[in-house]
C-alpha positions as CSV (number, residue, x, y, z in Angstrom):
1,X,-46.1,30.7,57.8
2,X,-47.7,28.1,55.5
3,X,-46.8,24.5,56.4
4,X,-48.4,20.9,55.1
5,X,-50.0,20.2,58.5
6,X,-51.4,21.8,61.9
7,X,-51.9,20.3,64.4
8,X,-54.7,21.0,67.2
9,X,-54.8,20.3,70.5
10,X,-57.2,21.4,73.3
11,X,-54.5,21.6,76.1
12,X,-50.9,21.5,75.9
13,X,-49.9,17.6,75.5
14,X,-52.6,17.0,73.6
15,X,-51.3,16.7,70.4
16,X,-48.1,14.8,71.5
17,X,-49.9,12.1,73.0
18,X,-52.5,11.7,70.1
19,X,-50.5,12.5,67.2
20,X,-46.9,13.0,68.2
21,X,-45.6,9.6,66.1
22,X,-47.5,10.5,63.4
23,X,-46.0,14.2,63.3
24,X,-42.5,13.1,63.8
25,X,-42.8,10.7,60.8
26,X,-44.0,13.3,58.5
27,X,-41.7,16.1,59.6
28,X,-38.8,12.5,58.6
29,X,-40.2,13.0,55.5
30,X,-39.9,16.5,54.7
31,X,-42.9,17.9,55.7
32,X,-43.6,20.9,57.5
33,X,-45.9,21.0,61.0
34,X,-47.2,23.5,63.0
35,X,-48.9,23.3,66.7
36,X,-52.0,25.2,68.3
37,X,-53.4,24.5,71.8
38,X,-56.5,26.5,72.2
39,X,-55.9,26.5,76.2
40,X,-53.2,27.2,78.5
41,X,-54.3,23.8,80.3
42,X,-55.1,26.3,83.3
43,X,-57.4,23.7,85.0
44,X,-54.6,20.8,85.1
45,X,-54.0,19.7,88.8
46,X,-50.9,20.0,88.4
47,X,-48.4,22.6,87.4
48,X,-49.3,25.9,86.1
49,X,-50.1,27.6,83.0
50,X,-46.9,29.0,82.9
51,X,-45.3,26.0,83.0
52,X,-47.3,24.0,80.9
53,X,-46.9,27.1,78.1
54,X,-42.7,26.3,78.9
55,X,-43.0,22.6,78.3
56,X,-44.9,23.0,75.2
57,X,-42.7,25.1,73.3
58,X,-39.8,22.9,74.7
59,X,-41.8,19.5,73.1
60,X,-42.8,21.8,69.9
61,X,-38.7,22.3,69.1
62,X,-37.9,18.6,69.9
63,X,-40.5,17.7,67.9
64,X,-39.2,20.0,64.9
65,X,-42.3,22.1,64.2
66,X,-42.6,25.4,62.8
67,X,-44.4,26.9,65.4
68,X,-46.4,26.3,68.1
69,X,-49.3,28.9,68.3
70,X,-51.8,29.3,72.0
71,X,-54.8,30.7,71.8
72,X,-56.3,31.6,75.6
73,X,-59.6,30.4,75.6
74,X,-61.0,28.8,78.8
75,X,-59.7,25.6,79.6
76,X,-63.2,23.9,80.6
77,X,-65.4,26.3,80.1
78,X,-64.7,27.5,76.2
79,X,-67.8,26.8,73.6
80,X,-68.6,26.8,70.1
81,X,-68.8,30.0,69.9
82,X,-68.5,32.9,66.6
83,X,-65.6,34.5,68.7
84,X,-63.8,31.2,69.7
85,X,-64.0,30.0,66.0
86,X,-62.4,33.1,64.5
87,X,-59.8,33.0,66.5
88,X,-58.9,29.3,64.9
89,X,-59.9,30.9,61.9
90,X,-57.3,33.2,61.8
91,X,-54.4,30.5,62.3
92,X,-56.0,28.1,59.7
93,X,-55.5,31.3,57.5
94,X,-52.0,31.9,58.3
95,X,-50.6,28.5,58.1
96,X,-52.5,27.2,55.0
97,X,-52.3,23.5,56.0
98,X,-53.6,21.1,53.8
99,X,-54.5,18.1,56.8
100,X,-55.6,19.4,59.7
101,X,-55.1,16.9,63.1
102,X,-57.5,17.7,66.3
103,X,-58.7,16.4,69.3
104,X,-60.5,12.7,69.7
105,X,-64.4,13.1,68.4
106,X,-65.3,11.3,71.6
107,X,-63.5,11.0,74.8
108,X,-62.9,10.7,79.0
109,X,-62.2,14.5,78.7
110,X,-65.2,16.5,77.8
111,X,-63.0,19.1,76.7
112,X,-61.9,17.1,73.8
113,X,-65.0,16.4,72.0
114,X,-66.6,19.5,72.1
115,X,-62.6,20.7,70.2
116,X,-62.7,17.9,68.4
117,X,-66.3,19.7,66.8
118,X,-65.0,23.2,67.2
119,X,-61.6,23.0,65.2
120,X,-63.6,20.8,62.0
121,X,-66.7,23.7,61.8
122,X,-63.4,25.9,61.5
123,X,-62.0,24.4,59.2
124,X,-65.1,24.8,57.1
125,X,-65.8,28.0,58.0
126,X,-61.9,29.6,57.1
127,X,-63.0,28.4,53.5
128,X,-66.0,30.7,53.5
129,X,-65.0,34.2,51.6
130,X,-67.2,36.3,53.3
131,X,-66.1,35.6,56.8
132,X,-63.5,38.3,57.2
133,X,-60.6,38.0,59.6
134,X,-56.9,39.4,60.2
135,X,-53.6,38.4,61.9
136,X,-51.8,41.2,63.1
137,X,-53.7,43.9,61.1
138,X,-53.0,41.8,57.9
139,X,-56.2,40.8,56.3
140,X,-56.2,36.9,55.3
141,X,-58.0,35.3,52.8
142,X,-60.0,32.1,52.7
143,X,-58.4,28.8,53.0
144,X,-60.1,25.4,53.7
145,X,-58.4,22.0,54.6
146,X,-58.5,19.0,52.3
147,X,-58.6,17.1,55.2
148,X,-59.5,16.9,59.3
149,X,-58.7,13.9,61.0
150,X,-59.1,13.4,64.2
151,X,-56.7,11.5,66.4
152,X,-57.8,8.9,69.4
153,X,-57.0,9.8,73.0
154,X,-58.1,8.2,76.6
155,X,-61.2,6.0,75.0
156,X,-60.3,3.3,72.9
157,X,-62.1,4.0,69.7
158,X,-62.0,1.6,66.6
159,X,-60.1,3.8,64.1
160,X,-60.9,4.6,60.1
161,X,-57.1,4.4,59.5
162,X,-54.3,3.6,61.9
163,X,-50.7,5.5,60.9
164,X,-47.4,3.1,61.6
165,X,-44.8,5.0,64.4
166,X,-43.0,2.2,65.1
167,X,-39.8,4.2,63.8
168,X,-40.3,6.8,66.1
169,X,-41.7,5.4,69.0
170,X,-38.9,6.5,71.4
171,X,-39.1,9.7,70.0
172,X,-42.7,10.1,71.0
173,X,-42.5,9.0,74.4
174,X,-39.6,11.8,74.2
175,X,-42.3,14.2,73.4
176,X,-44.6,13.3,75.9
177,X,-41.9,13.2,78.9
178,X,-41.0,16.8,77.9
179,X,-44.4,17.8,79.9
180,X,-42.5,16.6,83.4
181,X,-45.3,18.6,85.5
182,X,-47.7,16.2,83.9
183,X,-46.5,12.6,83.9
184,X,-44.3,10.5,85.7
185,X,-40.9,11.5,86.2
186,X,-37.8,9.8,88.9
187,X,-37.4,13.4,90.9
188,X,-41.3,13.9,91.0
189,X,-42.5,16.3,94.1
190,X,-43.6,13.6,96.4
191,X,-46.9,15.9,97.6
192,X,-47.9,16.8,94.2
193,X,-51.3,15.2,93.4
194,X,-52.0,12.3,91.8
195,X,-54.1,11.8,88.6
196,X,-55.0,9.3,86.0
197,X,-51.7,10.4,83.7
198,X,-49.0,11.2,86.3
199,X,-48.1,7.6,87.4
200,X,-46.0,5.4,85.6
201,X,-48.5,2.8,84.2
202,X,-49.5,5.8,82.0
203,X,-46.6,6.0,80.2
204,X,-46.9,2.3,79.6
205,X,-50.6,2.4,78.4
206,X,-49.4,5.2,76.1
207,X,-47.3,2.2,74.5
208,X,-49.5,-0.9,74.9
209,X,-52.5,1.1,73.4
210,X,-49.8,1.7,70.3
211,X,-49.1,-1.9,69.8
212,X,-52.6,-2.6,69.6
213,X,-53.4,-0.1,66.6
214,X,-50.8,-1.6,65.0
215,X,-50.7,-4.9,65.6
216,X,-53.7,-5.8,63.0
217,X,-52.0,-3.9,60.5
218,X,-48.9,-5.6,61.0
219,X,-46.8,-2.5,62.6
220,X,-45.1,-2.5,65.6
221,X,-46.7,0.3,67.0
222,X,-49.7,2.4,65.8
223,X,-52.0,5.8,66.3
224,X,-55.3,5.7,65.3
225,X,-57.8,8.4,63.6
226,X,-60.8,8.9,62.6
227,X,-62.5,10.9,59.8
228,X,-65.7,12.2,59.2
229,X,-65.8,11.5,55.3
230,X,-64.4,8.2,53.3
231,X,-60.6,7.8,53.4
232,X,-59.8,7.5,49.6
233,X,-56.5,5.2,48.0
234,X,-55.3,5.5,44.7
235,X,-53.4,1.8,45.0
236,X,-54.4,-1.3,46.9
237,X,-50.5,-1.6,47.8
238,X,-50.8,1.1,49.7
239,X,-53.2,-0.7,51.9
240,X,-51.9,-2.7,54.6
């Protein structure tokens, strides 16, 4: 179950939005990813749970991750709360990551922010030995992230680092298309309702907000994160 990276996202189509580049490069280079929304998406005006559930695990194997875990906590209404945090606990436990990706720290959504907050005090707290939790009747032990970054959604937020995608662009907007309830698609229902993401000037914000992270770092195309502590190099060649 261990992999290098988990990935967390609030509601399915989260993480492909925010982080999806960045995932498909690492999983290029040999590194394993897994996936965890915390909510079915239940309160999305369009679609369903179910279907939302379908098209996430449909994105998670075109994506290439290990798994993609849901947890059911209430899309809207879920807090920061000791019973939603174990529950986050438990998968930090079971995959072992060493980076850790969530939800924007500040966003359109309020949803995402109060995530973005839940899945970093989780990440401390799976670290603490004395918090006991299991996974399927197997007790875990304690395992904290080296790292929780947190990747930028609707708002545009000025970044700590951005992470170059331009190889896998494509790929990405692959990812994101795989959730056809949600965005724009040729053989859309003509009645369904309309929302900020389902037309097709979404799809190309998705790309014109990815050539502006990069552009000042000189890639094509760019996601941005943020971190809550310094972002340490070992070689100014590294920077770009």
């Amino acid at each position: 179950m261990q992999v290098d990276i988990l990935a967390v996202g609030v509601h399915p189509d989260d993480i492909e939005l925010g982080c999806g580049g960045t995932l498909l490069q690492h999983i290029a280079q040999g590194y394993t990813v897994s996936l965890l929304d915390l909510t079915w998406g239940e309160l999305g005006s369009r679609g369903s749970a179910t279907l939302r559930r379908q098209e996430a695990l449909a994105a998670a194997e075109l994506l290439g991750a290990k798994n993609r875990y849901q947890l059911d906590l209430a899309d809207g209404f879920f807090r920061n709360t000791p019973e939603s945090m174990l529950e986050i606990v438990e998968i930090i436990r079971l995959c072992r990551p060493q980076i850790v990706l969530c939800n924007a720290i500040n966003d359109r959504h309020p949803d995402h922010a109060r995530a973005a907050q839940l899945v970093a005090d989780a990440c401390f707290y799976s670290g603490l030995v004395k918090i006991e939790t299991q996974y399927q009747g197997e007790n875990q032990t304690a395992h904290r992230p080296a790292q929780v970054y947190h990747y930028i959604q609707d708002y545009q937020l000025e970044p700590d680092f951005v992470l170059d995608i331009s190889p896998v662009m494509e790929k990405k907007m692959g990812l994101i298309l795989a959730f056809g309830s949600q965005f724009f698609n040729e053989n859309d229902n003509p009645n369904a309702p309309k929302t900020p993401i389902s037309g097709q000037d979404f799809l190309e914000s998705v790309k014109a907000k990815a050539r502006v992270y990069g552009r000042p770092a000189g890639f094509e195309f760019a996601e941005g994160f943020n971190s809550a502590r310094y972002v340490g190099v070992k070689n100014l060649f590294d920077l770009r």
